[in-house]
C-alpha positions in Angstrom: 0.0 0.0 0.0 1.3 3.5 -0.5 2.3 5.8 1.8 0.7 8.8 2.9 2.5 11.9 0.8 4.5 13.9 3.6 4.8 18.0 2.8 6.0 20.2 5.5 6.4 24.1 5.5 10.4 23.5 4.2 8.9 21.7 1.2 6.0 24.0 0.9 8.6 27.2 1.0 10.9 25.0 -1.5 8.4 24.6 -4.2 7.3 28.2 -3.9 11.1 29.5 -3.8 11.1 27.0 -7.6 7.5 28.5 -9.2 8.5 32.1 -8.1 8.9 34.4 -11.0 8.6 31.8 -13.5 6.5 32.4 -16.1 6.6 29.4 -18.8 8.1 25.9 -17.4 7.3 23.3 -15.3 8.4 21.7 -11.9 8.6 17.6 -11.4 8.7 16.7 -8.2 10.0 12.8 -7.5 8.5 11.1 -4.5 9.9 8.1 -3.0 8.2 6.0 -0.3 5.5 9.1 0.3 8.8 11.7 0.6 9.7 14.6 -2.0 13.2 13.1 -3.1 13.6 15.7 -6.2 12.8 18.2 -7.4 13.5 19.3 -11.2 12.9 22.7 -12.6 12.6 23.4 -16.3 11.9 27.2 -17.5 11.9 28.5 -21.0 12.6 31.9 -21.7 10.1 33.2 -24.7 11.7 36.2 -26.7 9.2 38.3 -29.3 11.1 39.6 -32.5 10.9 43.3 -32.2 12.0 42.9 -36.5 9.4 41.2 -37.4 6.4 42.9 -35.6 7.3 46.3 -37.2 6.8 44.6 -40.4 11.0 44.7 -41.6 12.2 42.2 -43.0 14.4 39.5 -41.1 17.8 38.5 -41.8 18.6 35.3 -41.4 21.9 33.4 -41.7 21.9 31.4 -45.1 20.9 27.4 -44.4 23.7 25.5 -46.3 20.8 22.7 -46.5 18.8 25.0 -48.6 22.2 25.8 -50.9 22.4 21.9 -51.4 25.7 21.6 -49.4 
């Protein structure tokens, strides 16, 4: 039978301190016999193309795929 999931404040203040100020990601959390273990934090960082909103053109490096190298 499993055991009974244990969280105390440290763990509570330990998953906040992982999710604060992240704004796309995700947090695994590895329990082992009903105890946190590990924790794994994985964040992406999102970047807008200020280029290609006002409408100029890009430029991009060539691909050497495209070239037929």
């Amino acid at each position: 039978m499993a055991k009974p999931l244990k969280v105390d404040e440290i763990w509570l203040e330990r998953i906040a301190g992982l999710l604060d100020s992240m704004e796309f990601g995700s947090l695994h959390i590895v329990v082992h016999e009903g105890q946190i273990v590990q924790m794994e934090r994985t964040e992406r960082k999102r970047f807008e193309n200020a280029a290609r909103h006002s409408g100029e053109a890009v430029s991009r490096r060539p691909d050497s795929r495209a070239a037929g190298r």
